[in-house]
DRENTI-370493 format. One record per residue (C-alpha): x, y, z. Coordinates in steps of 0.001 Angstrom, whole numbers, plus 500000, padded with zeros to 6 digits. Example, Ala and Ser with C-alpha at 12.3 -4.5 7.8 and 13.67 -1.06 7.14 Angstrom:
<recs>
512300495500507800513670498940507140
</recs>
This chain:
<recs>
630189713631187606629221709788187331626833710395184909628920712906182641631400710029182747628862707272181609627851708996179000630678709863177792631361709071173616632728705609173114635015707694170116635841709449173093637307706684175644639401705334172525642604706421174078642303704195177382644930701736177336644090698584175018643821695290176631643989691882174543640721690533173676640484687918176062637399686445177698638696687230181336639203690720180031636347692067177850634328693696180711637745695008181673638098696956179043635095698584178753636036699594182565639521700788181709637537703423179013635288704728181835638439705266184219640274706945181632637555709420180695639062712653182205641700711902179953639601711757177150638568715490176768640437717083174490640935718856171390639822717597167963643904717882167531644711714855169806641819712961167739643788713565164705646886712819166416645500709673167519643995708366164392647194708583162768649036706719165334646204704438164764646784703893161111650648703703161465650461700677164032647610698986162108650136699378159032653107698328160774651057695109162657649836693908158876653823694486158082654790692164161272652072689813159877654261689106156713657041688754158682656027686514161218654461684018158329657737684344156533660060683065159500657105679976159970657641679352156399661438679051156808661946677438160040658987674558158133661406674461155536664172673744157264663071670762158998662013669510156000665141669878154568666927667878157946664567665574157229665399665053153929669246664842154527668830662416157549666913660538154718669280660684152215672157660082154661669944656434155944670045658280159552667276657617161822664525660074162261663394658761165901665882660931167280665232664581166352661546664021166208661517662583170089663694665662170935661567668369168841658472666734170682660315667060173780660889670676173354657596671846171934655765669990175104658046671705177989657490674905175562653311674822176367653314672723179711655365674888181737652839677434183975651706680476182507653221683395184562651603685939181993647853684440182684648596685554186539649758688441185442647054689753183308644667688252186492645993691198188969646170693794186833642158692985186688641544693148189710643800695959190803641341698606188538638023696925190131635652698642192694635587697044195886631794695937195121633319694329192027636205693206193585633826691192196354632867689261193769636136687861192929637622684925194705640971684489193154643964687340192636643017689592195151645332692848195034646993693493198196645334696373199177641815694401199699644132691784201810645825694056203721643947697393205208647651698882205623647904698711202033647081701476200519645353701430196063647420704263195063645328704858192082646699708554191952650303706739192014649162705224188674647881708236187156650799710050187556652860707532185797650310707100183331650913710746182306655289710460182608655139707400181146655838708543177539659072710769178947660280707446181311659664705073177640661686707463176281664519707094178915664441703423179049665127703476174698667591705649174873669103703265177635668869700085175801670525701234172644673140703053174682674657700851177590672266697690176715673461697664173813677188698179174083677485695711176873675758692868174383678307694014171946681356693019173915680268689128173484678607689712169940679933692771167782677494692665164981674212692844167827672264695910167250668085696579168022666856697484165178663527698921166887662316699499170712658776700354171707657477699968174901654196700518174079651244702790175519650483700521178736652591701621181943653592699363184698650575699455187388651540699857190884648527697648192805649106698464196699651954700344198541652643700174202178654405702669204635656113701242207690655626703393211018658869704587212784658981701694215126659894699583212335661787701559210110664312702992212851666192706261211271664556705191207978661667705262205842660283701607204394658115701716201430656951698238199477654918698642196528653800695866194706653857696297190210652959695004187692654016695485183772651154693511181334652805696217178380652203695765174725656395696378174162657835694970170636661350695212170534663352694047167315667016692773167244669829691670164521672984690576164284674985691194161201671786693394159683669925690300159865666967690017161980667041687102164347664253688034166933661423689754168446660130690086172220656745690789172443654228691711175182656953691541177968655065690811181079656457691048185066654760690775188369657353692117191525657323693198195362659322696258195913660779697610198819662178700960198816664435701831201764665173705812202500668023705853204970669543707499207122667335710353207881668727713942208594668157716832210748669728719330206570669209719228203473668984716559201279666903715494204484667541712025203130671310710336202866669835707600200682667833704846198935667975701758198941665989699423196229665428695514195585662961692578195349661529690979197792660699687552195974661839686514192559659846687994189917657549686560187679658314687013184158656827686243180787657597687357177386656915686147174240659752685532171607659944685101167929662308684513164700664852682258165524664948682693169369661488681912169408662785678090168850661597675714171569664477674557174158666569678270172983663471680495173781664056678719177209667533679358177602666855683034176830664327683357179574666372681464182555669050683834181569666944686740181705665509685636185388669400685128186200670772688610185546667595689635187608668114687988190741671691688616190890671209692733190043668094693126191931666873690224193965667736690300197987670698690279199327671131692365195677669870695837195767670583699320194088671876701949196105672280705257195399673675708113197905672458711615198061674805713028200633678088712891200707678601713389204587677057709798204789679086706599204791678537704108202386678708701129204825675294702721206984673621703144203647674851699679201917674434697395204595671064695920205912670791693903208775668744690781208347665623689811210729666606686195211261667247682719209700664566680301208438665827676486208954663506674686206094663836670697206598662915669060203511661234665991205106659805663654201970657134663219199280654242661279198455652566660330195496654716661904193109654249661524189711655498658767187445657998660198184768660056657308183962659741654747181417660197652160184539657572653747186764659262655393188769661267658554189075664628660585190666662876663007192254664911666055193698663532669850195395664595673402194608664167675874196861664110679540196824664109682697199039664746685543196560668141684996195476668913681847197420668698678803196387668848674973197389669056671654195776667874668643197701670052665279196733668143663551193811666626659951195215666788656869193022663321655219191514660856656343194103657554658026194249657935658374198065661216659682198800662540660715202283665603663549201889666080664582205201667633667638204175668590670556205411668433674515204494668770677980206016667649680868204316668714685045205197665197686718205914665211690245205858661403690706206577659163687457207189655795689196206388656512690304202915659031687648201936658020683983200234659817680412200215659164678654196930659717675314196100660113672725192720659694669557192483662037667883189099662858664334187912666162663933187284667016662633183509670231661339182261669924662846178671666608664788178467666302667984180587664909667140184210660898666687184052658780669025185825656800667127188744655185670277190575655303673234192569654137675724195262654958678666197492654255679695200864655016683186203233657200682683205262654726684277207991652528681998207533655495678988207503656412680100211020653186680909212547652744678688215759651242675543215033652095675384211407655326674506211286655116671070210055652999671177207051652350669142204277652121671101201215649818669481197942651951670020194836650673672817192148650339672100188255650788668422188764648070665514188558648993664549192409651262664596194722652390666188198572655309667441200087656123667417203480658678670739205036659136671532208715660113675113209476661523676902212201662429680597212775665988681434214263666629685123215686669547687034216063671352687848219404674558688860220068674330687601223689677325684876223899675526683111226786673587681457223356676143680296221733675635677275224153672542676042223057673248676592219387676271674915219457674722671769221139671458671965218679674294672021215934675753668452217222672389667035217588671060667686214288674470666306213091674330668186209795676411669547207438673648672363206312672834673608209983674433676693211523674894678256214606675816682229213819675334684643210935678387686483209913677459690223207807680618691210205981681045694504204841684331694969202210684624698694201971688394698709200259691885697662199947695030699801199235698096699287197590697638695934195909700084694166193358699845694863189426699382691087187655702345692245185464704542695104185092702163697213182590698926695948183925696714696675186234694701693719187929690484693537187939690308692677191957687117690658193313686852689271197073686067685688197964685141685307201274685115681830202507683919679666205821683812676089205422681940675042202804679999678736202587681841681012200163680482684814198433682521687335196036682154690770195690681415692734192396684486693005190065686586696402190295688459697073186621691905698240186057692701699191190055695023698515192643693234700549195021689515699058194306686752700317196308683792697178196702681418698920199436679211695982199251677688694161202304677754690030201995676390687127204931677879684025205696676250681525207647678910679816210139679052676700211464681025677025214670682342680411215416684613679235218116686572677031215515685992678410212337688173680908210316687331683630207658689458683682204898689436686242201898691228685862198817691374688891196560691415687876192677692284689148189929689620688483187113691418688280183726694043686132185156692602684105187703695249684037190267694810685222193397696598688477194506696713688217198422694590687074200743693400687007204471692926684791207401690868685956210159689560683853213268686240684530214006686340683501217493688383686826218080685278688239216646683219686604219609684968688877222307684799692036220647681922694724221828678889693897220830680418690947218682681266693656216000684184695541213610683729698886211881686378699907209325688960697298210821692246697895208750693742694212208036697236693543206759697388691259204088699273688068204266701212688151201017701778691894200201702131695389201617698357695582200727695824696500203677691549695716203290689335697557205448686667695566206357683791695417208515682407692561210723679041691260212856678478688222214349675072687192215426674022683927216943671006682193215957668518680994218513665421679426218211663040682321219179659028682120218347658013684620216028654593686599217415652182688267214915649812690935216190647452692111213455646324695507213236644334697442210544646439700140210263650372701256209631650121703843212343649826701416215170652203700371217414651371696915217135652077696656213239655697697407213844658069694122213209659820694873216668657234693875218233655631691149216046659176689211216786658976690070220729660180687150222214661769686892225995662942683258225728665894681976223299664326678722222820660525678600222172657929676317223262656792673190222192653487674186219800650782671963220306647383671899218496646329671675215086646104674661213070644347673605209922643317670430207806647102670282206413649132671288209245650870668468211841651451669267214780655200669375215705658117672035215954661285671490215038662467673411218720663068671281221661660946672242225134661697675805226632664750676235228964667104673866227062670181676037227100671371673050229702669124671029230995666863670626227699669294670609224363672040669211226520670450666633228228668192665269224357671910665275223201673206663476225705670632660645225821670040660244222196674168659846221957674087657263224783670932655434223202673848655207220048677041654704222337674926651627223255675646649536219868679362649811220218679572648755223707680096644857224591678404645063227857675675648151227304673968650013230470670236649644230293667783652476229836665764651186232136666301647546234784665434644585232327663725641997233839664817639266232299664663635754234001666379632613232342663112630448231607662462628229229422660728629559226476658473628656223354659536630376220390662508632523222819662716636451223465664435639266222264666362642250223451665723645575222124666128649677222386663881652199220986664807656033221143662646658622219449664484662256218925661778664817218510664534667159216704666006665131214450662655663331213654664094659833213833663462656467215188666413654843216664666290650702216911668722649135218392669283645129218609670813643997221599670324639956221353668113637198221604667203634259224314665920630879224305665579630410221010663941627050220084666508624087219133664309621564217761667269619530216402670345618897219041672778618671216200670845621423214059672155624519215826670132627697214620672342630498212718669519633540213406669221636807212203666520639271213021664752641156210113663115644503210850660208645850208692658632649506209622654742649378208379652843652519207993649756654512206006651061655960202645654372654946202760656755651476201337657543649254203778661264649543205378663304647149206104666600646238207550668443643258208717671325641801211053674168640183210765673925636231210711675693634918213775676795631177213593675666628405215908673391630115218762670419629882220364671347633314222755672856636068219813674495639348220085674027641807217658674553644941219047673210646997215794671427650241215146669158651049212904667997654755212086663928655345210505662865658791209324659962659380210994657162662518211898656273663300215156652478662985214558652968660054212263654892658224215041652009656350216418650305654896213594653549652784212563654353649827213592657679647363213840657336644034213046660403642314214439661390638446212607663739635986214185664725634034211541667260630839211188669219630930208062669452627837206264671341627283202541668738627761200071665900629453202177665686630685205709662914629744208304661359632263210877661731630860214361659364633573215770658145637439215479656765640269217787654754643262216449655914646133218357653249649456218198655223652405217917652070654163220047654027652006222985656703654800222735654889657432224631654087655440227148657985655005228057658616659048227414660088657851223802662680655379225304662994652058226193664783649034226690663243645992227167662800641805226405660001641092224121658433638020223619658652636310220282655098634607218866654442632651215999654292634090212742651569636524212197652259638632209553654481638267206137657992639907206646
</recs>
C-alpha cells in the first residue's frame, strides 16, 4: 500500500488541499498530496470537473488582480489629492504623514497570529519520525499521550466539508446579514467562499468518569488556515474583501446530564477555553491601516463575549431536563494573579521613559493594571482574581502597553503562561521575560484558591482579606443563576419593555442577555460574582429595560442569609420584587475561597484514575504550605500563602503583628517589639531608633522611625533641626527614597513615621537601607551621621525588630 501510494501520478494528487507557497511549507505540500492519495482515484469525470474549477478560479484570481491594483491606484490618489489641498490650503503636512506612519508601523509590527497558525497545522499532518525533528509547535497530541491525532476526525470533515461550507453561506447571507443590516441598510455580501481547506482538528481528549461526573468532557483543539474570500458592499459599491481567514482555538465540548432513555444525552454544552487567535487579511477600503484594526478588535470582541468562558452555547435535547443543570457550570477555583513590577522595559517616549500599564486575560476576563508615570521599572502592586473552570487546559495571558496621550498606547511586549504550570509548587513567583520586545521582564506571583462551602473558612479568608488590605481581593464566589421573572411592568401603556438583569456586589457588577418585547422574559443564564465579605455584603438586581434605560424593579438580597442556608445554596428561590407585583426566580451558591495547593499527578493515559481533576486538586488542608526550593532558572522562591494551620494562630496572629508594627507610628509612647537597650551615653555622631517589619503576604517592608539620641551639638547656640532621609539600594532597581519631617531645635527627635517598600521575598536580602541623619540648614543641609542597615539582618530577628542603631560618619552618598 506504501508503495502504490508513492507512486502514485503527481496529475493524480492535484486535488489535495493547496497550501501557500511558503518556504516553511513546500515539503508540506508535497506531504499533504501523498496523504490525500486515496482520495485521488477516481474517474476521468472528477478530472474534468476539476480542471474546470481550475480554470474558473485562475480566471476569477487574474479578475481580483485588476481589482486589487485598481483600489491601490485610488487610495494613492487620494492622498495625493489631501496632499495637494493641505498644500493649497498652507496646512502643515507633519501631521497626517506622522499619523499615516504611525498606522502603517502598528499595521506590520504587531505579532503575526497567522505565521503560528500555518506552524501547527504543519506539524499536526507530520509522522512522529518527522515530527521528532521539530522543536517548535508541537501539536498536542505528541505533548500529551492522552491526546489522541484524530486523523480519521479530519477525514470525515474533509469529505462534509463542502455540505457544512454550504451551511455556513447560506447562514451569513441569511441572519449575518440581516443583523448587519439593522445598523447599515444598504450592507449586502456580494460573494462568500470558504474555500476547499477545512478546519483541522490537531488532538482531542476524553475525560474519564471521575472527572466528568454525570457528564461526558471532550476538548479538541482546531485550527482553520482556509483559503475563504468573502466580498461585501454597501450601496452596490464594493468596500471590502477578507481573505485567507485564519483561527487557532481550544474547545471543550460538555455532554450533560447523562440518562438511563433515549436521547441518552440531555445536552451539550460548547465554548473556548482561551481566547482565540485570529488573523485575516482585509482589503478595499477596510483594508486601511488604524480601520483594518478596528475591524479585527471588534471581531475578537463579539467572540469572547458569544463563545469565550463564562460564554458558551447550549443547546438541550430533552425536554424532561432543566435548563439550570444543563446551563450552569461550576467553576474549579480562583487564581489570585499579583502583578508585582517590571524591569527593563522599553523606552517609548520622546523623554526616555514610558507609562507603562498590564492587561491581563483568562478567556473572557480581563484586567487593567494602573498606568505608572515615566518609569522603566515600575512597581504596581496590583491585584486580580480570575474564574478557572479547568487549570490544565486553561491559559493567563498578559500585555505590556505605554500609555499615550494622543497616539494609540505603544506595544511594549507580551507572553502567556498555563495556569498549571503558574500554580505548580515552587513556581509561583516567577519572573516572566517579555515576548516580541527588544528586552524586558515581568514579575507575577500566583496563588490557587479552592472552593468550600465549609463556613468554618470563612475565618481565615476573611482575615487574609484585611491583611492584604485590597480593594481587588475576595473572600467567596457567588454563581447566580436567573432562570425568570413574571409579571413585570410595560415601559408605557402600548409597549412592551426589552428586560436585562444587573446583578451587582460592591464594585463587581454582570447583566444577563437582553429578552425583546416581554414582560414575562425567560434569561436561563448562569453568571459569578466574586464577593468581598459575605457577612456584610448585599446582592442587588436591577431589571432594565433596554430601549429606555430605566430600570423596571429591582432586588435586594443579603448574602449573609445565603451563608446559613444548606449547603450555602438556593434552587428556584421565588423573590418578590421591591417595586412591583413582579416575582424573579433565581438561583444561588456561595463558595468560600481558601488557599488550597493544587497537586498534579501525571499519567499517560485518560483511563487512569490518577488523570482525573478530583484528584489532581486533592488537598486535606485549607491553607497550604510554605513552598520552598527553586524550581527552575526563572522561578523565586516564595508563595503568596502564609504557613499551614493559620485559620487562628497563623493568618490571625501575621495580621495582628503587622497591624501593631503600624499602630506603632500613631502612638506617643509605642510598646517595643522587643526590650531596647538603650543607655543615656554620651555619643559621637548620636543613635537612632528604628522598626523593621517584613509581611511575607503582602510582600512589603515596613520602616518605621521612632527618634533619635545624642545627636552632636557642636555649636551651643546652633541647635540642630534634623531629619532622617531613607534610601532603599538594590540590584536592578532605582534607588527609593523617603524622608521625615524636620523637627525644630533638638538634639533627641520624635518622628514617629512609617514608611512602606515593595519588596520580594527572595530579593529581601540583597537590599540594603541606608539611613541619613541630617541637620537642615537654609540653603543646604549637612549630614550629622548615617548607618547602613543589611536587610539580610531581618532573618536573623524572624523579620521584626526594634532596636537603637548607631550612627557613623558618612559612608555612602544619600
Amino acid at each position: 500500500m506504501e508503495n502504490a501510494e508513492k507512486n502514485t501520478p503527481a496529475s493524480e494528487s492535484q486535488e489535495a488541499p493547496v497550501v501557500r507557497p511558503t518556504p516553511s511549507s513546500r515539503d508540506f505540500q508535497s506531504r499533504e498530496s501523498f496523504s490525500h492519495t486515496p482520495r485521488s482515484r477516481k474517474t476521468k469525470t472528477s478530472h474534468n470537473k476539476s480542471s474546470v474549477i481550475d480554470s474558473w478560479n485562475a480566471n476569477r484570481k487574474q479578475e481580483n488582480m485588476y481589482v486589487k491594483l485598481i483600489v491601490q491606484f485610488t487610495q494613492r490618489v487620494i492622498l495625493l489629492l489631501l496632499g495637494y489641498l493641505a498644500c493649497y490650503f498652507n496646512f502643515s503636512l507633519t501631521l497626517p504623514i506622522v499619523g499615516i506612519c504611525s498606522l502603517l508601523y502598528y499595521q506590520h509590527s504587531r505579532p503575526n497570529k497567522g505565521e503560528r497558525i500555518q506552524r501547527k497545522i504543519l506539524a499536526s499532518s507530520l509522522s512522529n519520525t518527522e515530527i521528532s525533528e521539530i522543536v517548535k509547535d508541537l501539536p498536542s497530541w505528541v505533548h500529551f499521550p492522552d491526546r489522541e491525532k484524530a486523523q480519521w476526525l479530519n477525514e470525515i470533515i474533509s469529505q462534509l466539508w463542502p455540505n457544512v461550507n454550504n451551511y455556513i453561506v447560506k447562514y451569513c447571507r441569511s441572519k449575518v446579514q440581516t443583523n448587519i443590516r439593522k445598523k447599515f441598510d444598504s450592507f449586502r455580501f456580494e460573494d462568500i467562499d470558504f474555500g476547499n481547506r477545512p478546519p483541522r482538528i490537531d488532538g482531542v481528549k476524553v475525560y474519564n468518569k471521575a472527572t466528568a461526573q454525570n457528564s461526558v468532557i471532550i476538548d479538541f483543539e482546531i485550527f482553520y488556515d482556509g483559503d475563504c474570500d468573502i466580498n461585501f458592499s454597501m450601496s452596490g459599491a464594493q468596500i471590502g474583501r477578507i481573505k485567507d481567514f485564519q483561527m487557532g482555538v481550544n474547545v471543550r465540548a460538555v455532554l450533560k446530564p447523562l440518562l438511563f432513555k433515549m436521547p441518552i444525552v440531555g445536552g451539550i454544552q460548547l465554548f473556548f477555553l482561551n481566547i482565540p487567535d485570529i488573523q485575516f487579511d482585509l482589503e478595499g477600503i477596510t483594508g486601511i491601516p488604524g480601520f483594518s484594526h478596528l475591524v479585527r478588535q471588534k471581531v475578537e470582541e463579539i467572540i469572547n463575549k458569544k463563545l469565550v468562558f463564562p460564554n458558551k452555547l447550549t443547546k438541550r435535547f430533552a425536554k424532561s431536563i432543566e435548563a439550570a443543570e444543563l446551563r450552569s457550570i461550576e467553576a474549579e477555583g480562583v487564581l489570585r494573579v499579583h502583578v508585582f513590577e517590571a524591569r527593563d522595559l522599553e523606552k517609548k517616549d520622546v523623554t526616555g521613559k514610558s507609562d507603562p500599564y498590564v492587561i491581563l486575560k483568562v478567556g473572557a476576563q480581563e484586567f487593567k493594571t494602573p498606568v505608572i508615570k515615566r518609569d522603566l521599572n515600575p512597581q504596581w502592586d496590583y491585584y486580580c482574581e480570575f474564574i478557572i473552570l479547568d487549570p490544565m487546559a486553561q491559559q493567563l495571558y498578559f500585555k505590556l502597553f505605554d500609555q499615550d496621550e494622543f497616539n494609540e498606547d505603544d506595544f511594549m511586549g507580551s507572553g502567556a503562561v498555563d495556569i498549571f504550570e503558574a500554580i505548580k509548587p515552587g513556581k509561583t513567583d516567577r519572573w516572566f521575560s517579555l515576548e516580541h520586545a527588544k528586552h524586558g521582564k515581568l514579575h507575577l506571583r500566583f496563588s490557587w484558591l479552592a472552593l468550600s462551602f465549609d463556613k468554618e473558612a470563612m475565618n481565615a479568608a476573611s482575615e487574609e482579606t484585611k491583611l492584604l488590605n485590597n480593594d481587588n481581593i475576595h473572600s467567596a464566589l457567588l454563581t447566580v443563576y436567573i432562570d425568570s421573572a413574571v409579571n413585570l411592568p410595560k415601559v408605557k401603556s402600548y409597549r412592551r419593555p426589552d428586560p436585562f438583569v444587573v446583578f451587582t456586589v460592591g464594585n463587581n457588577q454582570v447583566k444577563t442577555r437582553t429578552k425583546k418585547h416581554t414582560c414575562n422574559p425567560s434569561w436561563m443564564q448562569g453568571l459569578y460574582l466574586l464577593i468581598e465579605n459575605p457577612e456584610n455584603d448585599s446582592l442587588i438586581a436591577s431589571i432594565v429595560d433596554k430601549h429606555s434605560n430605566n430600570t423596571l424593579d429591582k432586588l435586594v438580597y443579603n448574602i449573609r442569609d445565603l451563608l446559613n442556608a444548606p449547603s450555602m445554596q438556593l434552587s428556584k428561590k421565588e423573590f418578590q420584587l421591591q417595586l412591583t407585583e413582579a416575582t424573579l426566580i433565581v438561583s444561588l451558591q456561595l463558595r468560600i475561597l481558601h488557599n488550597a495547593q493544587f497537586e498534579f499527578e501525571d499519567s499517560d493515559s485518560d483511563t487512569d484514575e490518577g488523570d482525573s481533576l478530583q484528584s489532581r486538586k486533592r488537598s486535606s488542608v485549607k491553607v497550604p504550605k510554605e513552598v520552598a526550593g527553586v524550581g527552575s532558572e526563572e522561578v523565586v522562591v516564595t508563595s503568596l500563602m502564609p504557613p499551614p494551620r493559620l485559620s487562628k494562630v497563623g493568618v490571625e496572629g501575621e495580621a495582628e503583628r503587622f497591624r501593631r508594627a503600624e499602630m506603632e507610628a500613631s502612638e506617643t509612647s509605642p510598646t517595643p517589639i522587643r526590650k531596647s537597650n538603650f543607655v543615656q551615653r554620651p555619643e559621637q555622631r548620636g543613635r537612632i531608633e528604628l522598626s523593621f517589619e517584613y509581611s511575607e503576604l503582602r510582600q512589603k517592608f515596613l520602616v518605621i522611625v521612632h527618634r533619635a539620641a545624642n545627636l552632636p551639638l557642636k555649636v551651643p547656640s546652633d541647635i540642630p533641626d534634623p531629619y532622617v532621609k531613607l534610601k532603599l539600594e538594590g540590584p536592578g532597581i532605582s534607588p527609593v527614597k523617603y524622608r521625615t519631617k524636620v523637627v525644630i531645635d533638638s538634639c533627641d527627635p520624635v518622628y514617629e513615621e512609617k514608611f512602606e517598600y515593595l519588596l520580594s521575598t527572595l530579593e529581601l536580602s540583597s537590599y540594603r537601607l541606608i539611613v541619613t541623619v541630617k541637620n537642615k540648614k537654609m540653603f543646604n543641609s549637612s549630614i550629622m551621621g548615617q548607618r547602613i542597615v543589611e536587610l539580610s539582618y531581618l532573618k536573623e530577628c524572624a523579620n521584626q525588630t526594634r532596636d537603637w542603631f548607631d550612627l557613623h560618619e558618612e559612608e555612602v552618598s544619600d
